[in-house]
TORKE-341361 format. One line per field, with one value per residue: chain; residue number from 0; y, x negated, z of N, C-alpha, C, O in turn. Coordinates in nm, 3 decimals, always signed. Layout:
<atoms>
chain = (A_...)
resi = (NUM_...)
nv = (Y_...)
nu = (X_...)
nw = (Z_...)
cav = (Y_...)
cau = (X_...)
caw = (Z_...)
cv = (Y_...)
cu = (X_...)
cw = (Z_...)
ov = (Y_...)
ou = (X_...)
ow = (Z_...)
</atoms>
This chain:
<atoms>
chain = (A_A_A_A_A_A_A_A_A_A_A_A_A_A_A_A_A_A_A_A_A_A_A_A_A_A_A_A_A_A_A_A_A_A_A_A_A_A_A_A_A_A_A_A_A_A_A_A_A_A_A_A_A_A_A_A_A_A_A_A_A_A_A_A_A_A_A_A_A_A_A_A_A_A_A_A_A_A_A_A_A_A_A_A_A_A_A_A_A_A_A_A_A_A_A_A_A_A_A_A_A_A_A_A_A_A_A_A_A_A_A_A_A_A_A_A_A_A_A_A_A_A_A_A_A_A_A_A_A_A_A_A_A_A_A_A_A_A_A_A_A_A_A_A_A_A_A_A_A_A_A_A_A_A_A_A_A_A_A_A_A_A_A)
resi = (0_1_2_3_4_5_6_7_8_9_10_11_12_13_14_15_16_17_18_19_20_21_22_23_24_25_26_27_28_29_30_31_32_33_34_35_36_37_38_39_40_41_42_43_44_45_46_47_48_49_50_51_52_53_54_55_56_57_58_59_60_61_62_63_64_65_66_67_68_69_70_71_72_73_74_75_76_77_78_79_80_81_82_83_84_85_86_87_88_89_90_91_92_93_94_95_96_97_98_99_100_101_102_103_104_105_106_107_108_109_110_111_112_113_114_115_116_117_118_119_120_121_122_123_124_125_126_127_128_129_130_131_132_133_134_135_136_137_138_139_140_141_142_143_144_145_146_147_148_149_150_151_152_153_154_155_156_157_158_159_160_161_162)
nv = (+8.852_+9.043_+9.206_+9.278_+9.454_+9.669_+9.690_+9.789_+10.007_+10.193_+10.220_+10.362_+10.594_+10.695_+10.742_+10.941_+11.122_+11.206_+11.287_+11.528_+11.667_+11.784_+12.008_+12.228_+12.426_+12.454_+12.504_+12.815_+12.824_+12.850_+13.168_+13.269_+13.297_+13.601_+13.677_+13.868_+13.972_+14.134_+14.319_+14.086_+13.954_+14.021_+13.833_+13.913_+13.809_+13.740_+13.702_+13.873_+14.078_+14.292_+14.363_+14.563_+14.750_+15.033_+15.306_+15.592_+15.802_+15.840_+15.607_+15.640_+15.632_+15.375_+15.188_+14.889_+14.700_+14.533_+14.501_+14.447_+14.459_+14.583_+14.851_+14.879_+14.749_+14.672_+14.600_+14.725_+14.654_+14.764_+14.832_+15.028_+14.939_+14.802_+14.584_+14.279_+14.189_+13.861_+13.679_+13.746_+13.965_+14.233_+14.574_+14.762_+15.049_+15.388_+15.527_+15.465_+15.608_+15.628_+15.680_+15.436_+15.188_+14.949_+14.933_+14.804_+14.927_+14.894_+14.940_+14.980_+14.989_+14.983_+14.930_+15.142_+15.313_+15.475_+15.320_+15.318_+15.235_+15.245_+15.493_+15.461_+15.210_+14.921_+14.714_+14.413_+14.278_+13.931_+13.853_+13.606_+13.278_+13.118_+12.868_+13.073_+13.249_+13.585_+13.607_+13.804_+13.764_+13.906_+13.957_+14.049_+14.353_+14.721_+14.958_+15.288_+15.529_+15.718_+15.979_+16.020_+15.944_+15.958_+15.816_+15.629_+15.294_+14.980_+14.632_+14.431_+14.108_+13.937_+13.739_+13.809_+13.787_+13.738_+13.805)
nu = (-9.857_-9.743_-9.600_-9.793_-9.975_-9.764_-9.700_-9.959_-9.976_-9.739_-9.843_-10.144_-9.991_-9.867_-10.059_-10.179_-10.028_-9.948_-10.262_-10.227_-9.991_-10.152_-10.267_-10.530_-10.664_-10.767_-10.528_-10.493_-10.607_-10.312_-10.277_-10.382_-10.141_-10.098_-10.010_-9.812_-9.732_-9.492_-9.461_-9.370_-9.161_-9.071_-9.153_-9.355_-9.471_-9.715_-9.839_-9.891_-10.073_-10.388_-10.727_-10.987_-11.288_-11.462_-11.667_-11.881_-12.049_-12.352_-12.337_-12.359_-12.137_-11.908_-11.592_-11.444_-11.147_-10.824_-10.506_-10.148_-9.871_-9.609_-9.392_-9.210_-9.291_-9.654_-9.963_-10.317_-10.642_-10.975_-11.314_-11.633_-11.815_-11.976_-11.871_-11.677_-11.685_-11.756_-11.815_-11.818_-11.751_-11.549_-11.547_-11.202_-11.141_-10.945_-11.044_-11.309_-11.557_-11.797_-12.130_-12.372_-12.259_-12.106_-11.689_-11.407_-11.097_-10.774_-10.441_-10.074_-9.763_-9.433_-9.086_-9.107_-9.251_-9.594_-9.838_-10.113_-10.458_-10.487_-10.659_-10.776_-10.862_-10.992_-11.053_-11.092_-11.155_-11.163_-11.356_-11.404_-11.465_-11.240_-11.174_-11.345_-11.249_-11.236_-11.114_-10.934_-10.862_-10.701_-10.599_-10.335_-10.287_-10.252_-10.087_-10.037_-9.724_-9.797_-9.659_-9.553_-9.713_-9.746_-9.488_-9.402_-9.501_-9.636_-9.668_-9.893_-10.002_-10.196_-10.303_-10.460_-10.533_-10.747_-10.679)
nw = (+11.057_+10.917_+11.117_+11.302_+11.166_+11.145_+11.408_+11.493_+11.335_+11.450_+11.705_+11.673_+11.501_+11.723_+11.917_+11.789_+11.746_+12.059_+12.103_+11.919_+12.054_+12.282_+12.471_+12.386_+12.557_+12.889_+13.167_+13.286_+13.641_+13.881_+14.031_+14.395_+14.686_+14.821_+15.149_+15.444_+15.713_+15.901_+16.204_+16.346_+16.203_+15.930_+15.614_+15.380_+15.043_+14.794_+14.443_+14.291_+14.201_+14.206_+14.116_+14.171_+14.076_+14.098_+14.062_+14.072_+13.869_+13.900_+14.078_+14.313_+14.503_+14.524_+14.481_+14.579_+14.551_+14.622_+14.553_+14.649_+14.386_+14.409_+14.444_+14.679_+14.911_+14.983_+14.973_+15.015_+15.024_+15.082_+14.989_+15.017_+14.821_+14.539_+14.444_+14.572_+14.877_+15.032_+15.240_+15.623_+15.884_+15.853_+16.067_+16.004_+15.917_+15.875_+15.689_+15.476_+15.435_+15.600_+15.615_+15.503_+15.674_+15.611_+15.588_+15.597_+15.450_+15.489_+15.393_+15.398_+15.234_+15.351_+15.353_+15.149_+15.304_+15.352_+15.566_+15.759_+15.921_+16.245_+16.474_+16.669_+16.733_+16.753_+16.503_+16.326_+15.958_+15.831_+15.563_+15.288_+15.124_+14.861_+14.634_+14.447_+14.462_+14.644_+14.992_+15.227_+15.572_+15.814_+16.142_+16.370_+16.354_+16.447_+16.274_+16.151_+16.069_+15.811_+15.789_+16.088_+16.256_+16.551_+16.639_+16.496_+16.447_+16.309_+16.367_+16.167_+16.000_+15.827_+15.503_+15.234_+14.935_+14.639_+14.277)
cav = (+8.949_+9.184_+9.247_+9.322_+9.567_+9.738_+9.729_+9.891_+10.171_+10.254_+10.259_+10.479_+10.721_+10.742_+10.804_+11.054_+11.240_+11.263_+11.387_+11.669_+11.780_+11.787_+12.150_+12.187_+12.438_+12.357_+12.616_+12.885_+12.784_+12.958_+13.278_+13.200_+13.392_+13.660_+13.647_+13.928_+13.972_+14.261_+14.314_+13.894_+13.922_+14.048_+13.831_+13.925_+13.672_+13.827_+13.652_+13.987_+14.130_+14.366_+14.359_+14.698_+14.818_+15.204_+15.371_+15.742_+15.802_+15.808_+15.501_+15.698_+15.577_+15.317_+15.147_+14.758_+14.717_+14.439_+14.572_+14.423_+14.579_+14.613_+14.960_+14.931_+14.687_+14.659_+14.660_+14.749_+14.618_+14.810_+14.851_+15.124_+14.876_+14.771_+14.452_+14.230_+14.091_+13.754_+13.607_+13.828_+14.045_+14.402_+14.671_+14.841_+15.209_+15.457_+15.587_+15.373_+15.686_+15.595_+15.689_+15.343_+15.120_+14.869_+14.973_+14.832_+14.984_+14.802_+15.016_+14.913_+15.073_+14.888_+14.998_+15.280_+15.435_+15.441_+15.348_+15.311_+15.131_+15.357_+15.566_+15.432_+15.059_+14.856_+14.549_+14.354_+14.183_+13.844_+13.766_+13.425_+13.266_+12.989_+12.844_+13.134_+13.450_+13.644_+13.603_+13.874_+13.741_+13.996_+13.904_+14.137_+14.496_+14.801_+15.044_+15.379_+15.606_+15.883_+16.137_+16.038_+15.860_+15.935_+15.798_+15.516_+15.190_+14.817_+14.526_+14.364_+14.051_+13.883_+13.649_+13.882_+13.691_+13.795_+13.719)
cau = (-9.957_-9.697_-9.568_-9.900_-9.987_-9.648_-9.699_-10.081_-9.953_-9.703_-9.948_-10.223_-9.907_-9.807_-10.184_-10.188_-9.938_-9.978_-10.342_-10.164_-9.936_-10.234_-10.371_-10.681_-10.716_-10.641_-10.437_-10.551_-10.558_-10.270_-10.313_-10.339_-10.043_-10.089_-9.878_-9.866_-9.612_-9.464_-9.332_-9.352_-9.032_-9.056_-9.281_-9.416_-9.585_-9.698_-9.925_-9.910_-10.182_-10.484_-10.891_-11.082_-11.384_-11.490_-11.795_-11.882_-12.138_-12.429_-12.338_-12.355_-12.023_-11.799_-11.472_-11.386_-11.041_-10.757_-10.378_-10.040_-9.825_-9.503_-9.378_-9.200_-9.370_-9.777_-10.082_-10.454_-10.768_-11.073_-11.429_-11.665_-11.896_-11.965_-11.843_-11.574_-11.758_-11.678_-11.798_-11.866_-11.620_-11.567_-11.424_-11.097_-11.092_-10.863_-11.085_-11.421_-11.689_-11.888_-12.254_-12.499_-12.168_-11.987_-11.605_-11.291_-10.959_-10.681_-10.303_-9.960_-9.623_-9.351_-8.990_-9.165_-9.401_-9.709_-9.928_-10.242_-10.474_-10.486_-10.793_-10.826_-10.830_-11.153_-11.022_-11.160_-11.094_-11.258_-11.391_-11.394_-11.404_-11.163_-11.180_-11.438_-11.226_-11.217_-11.001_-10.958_-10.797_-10.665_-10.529_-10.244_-10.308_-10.141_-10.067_-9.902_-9.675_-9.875_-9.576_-9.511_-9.849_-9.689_-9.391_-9.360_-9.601_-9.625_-9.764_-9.922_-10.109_-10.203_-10.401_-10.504_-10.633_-10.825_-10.569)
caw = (+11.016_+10.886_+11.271_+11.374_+11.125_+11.141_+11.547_+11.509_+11.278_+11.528_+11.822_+11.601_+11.492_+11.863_+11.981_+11.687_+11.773_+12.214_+12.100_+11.890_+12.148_+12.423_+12.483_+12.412_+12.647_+12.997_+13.171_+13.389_+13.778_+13.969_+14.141_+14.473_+14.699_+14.952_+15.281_+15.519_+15.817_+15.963_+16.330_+16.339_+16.135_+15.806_+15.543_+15.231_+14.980_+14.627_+14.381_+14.175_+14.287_+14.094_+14.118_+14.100_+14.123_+14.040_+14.068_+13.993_+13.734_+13.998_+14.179_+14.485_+14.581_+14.490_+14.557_+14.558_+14.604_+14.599_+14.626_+14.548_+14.231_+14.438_+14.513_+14.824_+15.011_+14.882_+15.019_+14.956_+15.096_+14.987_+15.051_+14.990_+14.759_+14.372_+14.458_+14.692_+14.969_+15.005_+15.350_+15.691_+15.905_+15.837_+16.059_+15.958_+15.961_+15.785_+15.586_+15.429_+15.394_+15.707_+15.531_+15.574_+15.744_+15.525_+15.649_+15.496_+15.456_+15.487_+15.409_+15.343_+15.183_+15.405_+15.312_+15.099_+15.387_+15.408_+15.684_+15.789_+16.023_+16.366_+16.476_+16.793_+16.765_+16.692_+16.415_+16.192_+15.861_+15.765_+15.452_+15.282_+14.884_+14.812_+14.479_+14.405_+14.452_+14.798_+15.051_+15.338_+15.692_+15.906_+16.243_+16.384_+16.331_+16.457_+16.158_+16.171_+15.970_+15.795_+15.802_+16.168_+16.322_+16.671_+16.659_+16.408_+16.432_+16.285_+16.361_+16.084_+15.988_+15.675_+15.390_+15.120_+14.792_+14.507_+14.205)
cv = (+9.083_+9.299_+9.322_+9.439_+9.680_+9.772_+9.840_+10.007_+10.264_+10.286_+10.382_+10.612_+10.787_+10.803_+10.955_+11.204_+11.289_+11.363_+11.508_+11.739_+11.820_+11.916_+12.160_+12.277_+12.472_+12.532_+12.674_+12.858_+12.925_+13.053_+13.269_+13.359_+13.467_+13.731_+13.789_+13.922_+14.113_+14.289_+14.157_+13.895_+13.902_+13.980_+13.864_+13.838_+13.722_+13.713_+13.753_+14.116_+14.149_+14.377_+14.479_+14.710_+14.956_+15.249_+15.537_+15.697_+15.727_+15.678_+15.541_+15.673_+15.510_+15.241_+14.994_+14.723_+14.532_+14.529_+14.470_+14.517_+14.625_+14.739_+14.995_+14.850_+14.654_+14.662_+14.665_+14.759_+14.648_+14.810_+14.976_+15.069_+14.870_+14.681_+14.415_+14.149_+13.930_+13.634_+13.776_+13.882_+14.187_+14.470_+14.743_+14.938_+15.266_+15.535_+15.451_+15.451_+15.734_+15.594_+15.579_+15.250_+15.080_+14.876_+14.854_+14.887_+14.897_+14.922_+14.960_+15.011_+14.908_+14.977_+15.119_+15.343_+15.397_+15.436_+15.262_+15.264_+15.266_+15.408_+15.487_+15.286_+14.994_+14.671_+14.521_+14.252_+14.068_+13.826_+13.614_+13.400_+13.123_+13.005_+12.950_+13.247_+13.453_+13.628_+13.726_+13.816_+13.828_+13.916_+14.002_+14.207_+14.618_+14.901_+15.177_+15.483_+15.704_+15.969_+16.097_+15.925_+15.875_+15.876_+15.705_+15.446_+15.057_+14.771_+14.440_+14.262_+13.974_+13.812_+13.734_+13.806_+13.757_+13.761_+13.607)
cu = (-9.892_-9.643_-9.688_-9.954_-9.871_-9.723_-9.850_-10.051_-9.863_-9.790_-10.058_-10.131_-9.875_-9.937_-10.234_-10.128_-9.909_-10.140_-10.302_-10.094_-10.040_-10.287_-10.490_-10.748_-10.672_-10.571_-10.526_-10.518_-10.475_-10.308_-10.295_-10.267_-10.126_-9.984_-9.935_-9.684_-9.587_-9.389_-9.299_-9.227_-8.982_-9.192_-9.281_-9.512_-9.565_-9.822_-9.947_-9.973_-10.324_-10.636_-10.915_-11.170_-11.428_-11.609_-11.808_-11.993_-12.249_-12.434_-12.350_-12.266_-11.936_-11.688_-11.438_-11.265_-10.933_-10.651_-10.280_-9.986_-9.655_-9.465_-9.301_-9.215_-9.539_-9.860_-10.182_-10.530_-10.890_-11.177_-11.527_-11.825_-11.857_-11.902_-11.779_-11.666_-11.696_-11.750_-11.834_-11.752_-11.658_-11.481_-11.335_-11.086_-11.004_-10.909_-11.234_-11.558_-11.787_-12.057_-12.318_-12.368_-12.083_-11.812_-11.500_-11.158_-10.878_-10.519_-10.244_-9.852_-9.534_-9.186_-9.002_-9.218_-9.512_-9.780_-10.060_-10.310_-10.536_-10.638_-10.874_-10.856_-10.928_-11.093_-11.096_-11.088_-11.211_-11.255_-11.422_-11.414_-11.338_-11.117_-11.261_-11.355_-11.199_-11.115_-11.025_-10.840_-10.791_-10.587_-10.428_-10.294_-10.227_-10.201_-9.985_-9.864_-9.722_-9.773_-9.531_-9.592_-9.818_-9.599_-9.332_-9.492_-9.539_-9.712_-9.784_-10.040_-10.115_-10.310_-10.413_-10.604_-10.602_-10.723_-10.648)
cw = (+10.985_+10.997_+11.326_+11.304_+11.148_+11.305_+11.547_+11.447_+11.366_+11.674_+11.765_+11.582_+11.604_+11.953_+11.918_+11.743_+11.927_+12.205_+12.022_+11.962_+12.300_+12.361_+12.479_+12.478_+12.822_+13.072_+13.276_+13.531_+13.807_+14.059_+14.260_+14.575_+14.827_+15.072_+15.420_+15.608_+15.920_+16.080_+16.387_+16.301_+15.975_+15.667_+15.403_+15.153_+14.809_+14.594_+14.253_+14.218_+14.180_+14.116_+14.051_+14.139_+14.019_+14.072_+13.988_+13.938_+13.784_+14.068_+14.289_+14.565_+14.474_+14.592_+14.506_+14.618_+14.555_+14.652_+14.506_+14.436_+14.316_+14.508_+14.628_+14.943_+14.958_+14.990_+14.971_+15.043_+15.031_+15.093_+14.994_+14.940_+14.630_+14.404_+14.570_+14.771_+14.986_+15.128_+15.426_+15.781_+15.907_+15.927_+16.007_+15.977_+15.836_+15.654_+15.544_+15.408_+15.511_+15.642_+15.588_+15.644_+15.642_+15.607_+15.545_+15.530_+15.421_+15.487_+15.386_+15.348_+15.285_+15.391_+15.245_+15.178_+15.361_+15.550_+15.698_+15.919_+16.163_+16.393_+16.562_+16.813_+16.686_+16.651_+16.332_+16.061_+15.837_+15.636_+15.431_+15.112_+14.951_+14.688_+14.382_+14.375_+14.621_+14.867_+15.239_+15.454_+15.759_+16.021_+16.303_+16.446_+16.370_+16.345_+16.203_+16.069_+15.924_+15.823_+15.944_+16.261_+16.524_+16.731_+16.545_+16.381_+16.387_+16.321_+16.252_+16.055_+15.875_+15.651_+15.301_+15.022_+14.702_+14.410_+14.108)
ov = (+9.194_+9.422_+9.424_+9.534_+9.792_+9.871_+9.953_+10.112_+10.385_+10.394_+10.492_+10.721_+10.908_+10.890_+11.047_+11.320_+11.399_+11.470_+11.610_+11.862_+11.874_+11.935_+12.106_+12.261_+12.507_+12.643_+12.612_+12.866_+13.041_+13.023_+13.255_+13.475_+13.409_+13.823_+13.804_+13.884_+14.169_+14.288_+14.130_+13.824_+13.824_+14.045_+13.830_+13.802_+13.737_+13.652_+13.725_+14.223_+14.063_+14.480_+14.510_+14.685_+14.965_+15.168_+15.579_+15.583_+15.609_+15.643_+15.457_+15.681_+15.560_+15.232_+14.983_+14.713_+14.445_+14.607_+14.435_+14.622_+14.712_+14.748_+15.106_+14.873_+14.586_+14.722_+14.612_+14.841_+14.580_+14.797_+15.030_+15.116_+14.910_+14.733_+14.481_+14.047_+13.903_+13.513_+13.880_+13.836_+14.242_+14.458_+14.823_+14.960_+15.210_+15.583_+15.345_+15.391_+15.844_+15.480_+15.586_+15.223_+15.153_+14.807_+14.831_+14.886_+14.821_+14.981_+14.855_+15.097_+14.788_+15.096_+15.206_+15.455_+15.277_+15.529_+15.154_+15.251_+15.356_+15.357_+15.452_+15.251_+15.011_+14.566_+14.599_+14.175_+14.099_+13.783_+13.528_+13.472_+13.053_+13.097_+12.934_+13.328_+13.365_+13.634_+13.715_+13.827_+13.861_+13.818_+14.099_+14.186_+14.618_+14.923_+15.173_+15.525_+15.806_+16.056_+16.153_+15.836_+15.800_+15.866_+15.716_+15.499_+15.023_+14.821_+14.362_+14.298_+13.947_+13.803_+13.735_+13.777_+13.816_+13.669_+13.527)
ou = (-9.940_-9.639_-9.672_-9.985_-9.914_-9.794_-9.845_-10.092_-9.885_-9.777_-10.052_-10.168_-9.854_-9.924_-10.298_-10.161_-9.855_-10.155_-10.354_-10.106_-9.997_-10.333_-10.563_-10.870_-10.560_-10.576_-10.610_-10.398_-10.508_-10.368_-10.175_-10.305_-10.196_-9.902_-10.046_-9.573_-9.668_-9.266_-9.207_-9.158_-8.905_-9.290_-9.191_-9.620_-9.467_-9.886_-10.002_-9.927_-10.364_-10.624_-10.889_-11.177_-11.424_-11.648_-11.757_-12.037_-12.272_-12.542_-12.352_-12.285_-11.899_-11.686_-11.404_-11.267_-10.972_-10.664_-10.294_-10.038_-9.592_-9.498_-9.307_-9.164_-9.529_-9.830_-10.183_-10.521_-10.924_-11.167_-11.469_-11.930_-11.748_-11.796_-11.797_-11.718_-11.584_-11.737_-11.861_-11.643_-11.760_-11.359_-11.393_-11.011_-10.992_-10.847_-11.230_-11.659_-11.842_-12.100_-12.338_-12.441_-12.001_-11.815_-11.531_-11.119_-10.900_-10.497_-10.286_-9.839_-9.562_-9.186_-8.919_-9.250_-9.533_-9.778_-10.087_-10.242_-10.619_-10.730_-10.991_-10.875_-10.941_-11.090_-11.163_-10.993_-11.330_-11.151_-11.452_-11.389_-11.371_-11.053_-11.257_-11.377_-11.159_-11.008_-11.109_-10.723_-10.906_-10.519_-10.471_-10.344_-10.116_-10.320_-9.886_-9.947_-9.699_-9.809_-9.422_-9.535_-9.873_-9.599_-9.214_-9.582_-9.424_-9.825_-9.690_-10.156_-10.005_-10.404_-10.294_-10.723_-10.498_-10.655_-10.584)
ow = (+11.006_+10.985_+11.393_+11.377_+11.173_+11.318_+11.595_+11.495_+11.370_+11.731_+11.819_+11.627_+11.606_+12.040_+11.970_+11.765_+11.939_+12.264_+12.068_+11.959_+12.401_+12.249_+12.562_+12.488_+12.860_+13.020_+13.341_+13.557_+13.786_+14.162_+14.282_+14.562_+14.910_+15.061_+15.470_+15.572_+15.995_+16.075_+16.464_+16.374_+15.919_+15.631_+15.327_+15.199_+14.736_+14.680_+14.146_+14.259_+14.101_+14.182_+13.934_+14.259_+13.896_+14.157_+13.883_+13.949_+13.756_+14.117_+14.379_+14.686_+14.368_+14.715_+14.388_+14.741_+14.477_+14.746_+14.388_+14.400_+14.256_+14.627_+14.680_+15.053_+14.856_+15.093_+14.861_+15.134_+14.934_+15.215_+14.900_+14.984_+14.589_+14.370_+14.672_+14.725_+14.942_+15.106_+15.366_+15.748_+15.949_+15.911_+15.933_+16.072_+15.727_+15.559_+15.607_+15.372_+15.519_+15.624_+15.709_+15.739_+15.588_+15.709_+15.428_+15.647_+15.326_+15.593_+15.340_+15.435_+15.285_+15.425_+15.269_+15.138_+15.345_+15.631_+15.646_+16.020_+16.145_+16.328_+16.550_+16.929_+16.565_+16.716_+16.265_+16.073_+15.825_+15.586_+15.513_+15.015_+15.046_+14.636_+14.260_+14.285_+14.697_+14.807_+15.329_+15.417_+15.789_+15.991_+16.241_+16.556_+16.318_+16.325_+16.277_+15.989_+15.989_+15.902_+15.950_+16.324_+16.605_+16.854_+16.512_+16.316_+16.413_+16.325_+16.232_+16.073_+15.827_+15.731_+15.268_+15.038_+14.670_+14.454_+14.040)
</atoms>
């Protein structure tokens, strides 16, 4: 009898004390990563990555944006909405202020340049949700150097996720 009490106080102390070290709240799901590729050589994979949206006073124009935090490789995928779309495909132009035409912009810093998605070239980005934040698919993109849009291009293609 004295075994058995002794043994239940250690089982109760030991149940005691796994429910004290249990969290009581559970952890935040991981950020899921975004992978982009440059030239089919060079990849990039960040999970440090920022959610904006802006609006002027009016609402007459806003900006929904996703961009990495890294300053010499980054990119930024925006739209010219309150909000991240999150199925559909959007064309890519260089700019997004097409009056009445959902556009998105897609740029990237690659060894510290910038560049941008070309004038001439009719792409698209897909939208998507997984796990209930956005995900933009791009398929390979030609980009070119703002300070030298004649004479310096990439090929780029990527996963872009919401963080």
């Amino acid at each position: 009898m004295k075994l058995y009490f002794i043994f239940s106080a250690v089982l109760l102390s030991l149940a005691l004390y796994a429910a004290s070290c249990c969290d009581k709240h559970p952890p935040e799901p991981e950020k899921q990563y975004s992978t982009w590729i440059v030239n089919g050589t060079d990849t990039f994979r960040t999970n440090d990555v920022d959610k904006e949206i802006h609006c002027n006073p009016d609402y007459s124009y806003c900006v929904a944006a996703i961009g990495s935090n890294d300053l010499a490789n980054r990119f930024d995928v925006a739209f010219a909405l309150d909000y991240l779309p999150d199925s559909g495909y959007f064309e890519i132009r260089s700019n997004n202020n097409t009056a009445g035409v959902i556009l998105g912009t897609v740029t990237f810093y690659y060894d510290n340049l910038f560049y941008y998605h070309t004038h001439s070239k009719l792409d698209t980005v897909f939208a998507s949700s997984v796990n209930n934040k956005v995900r933009y698919t791009m398929p390979a993109c030609w980009f070119v150097n703002y300070d030298n849009p004649t004479g310096d291009s990439i090929l780029i293609e990527g996963v872009f996720n919401e963080p």
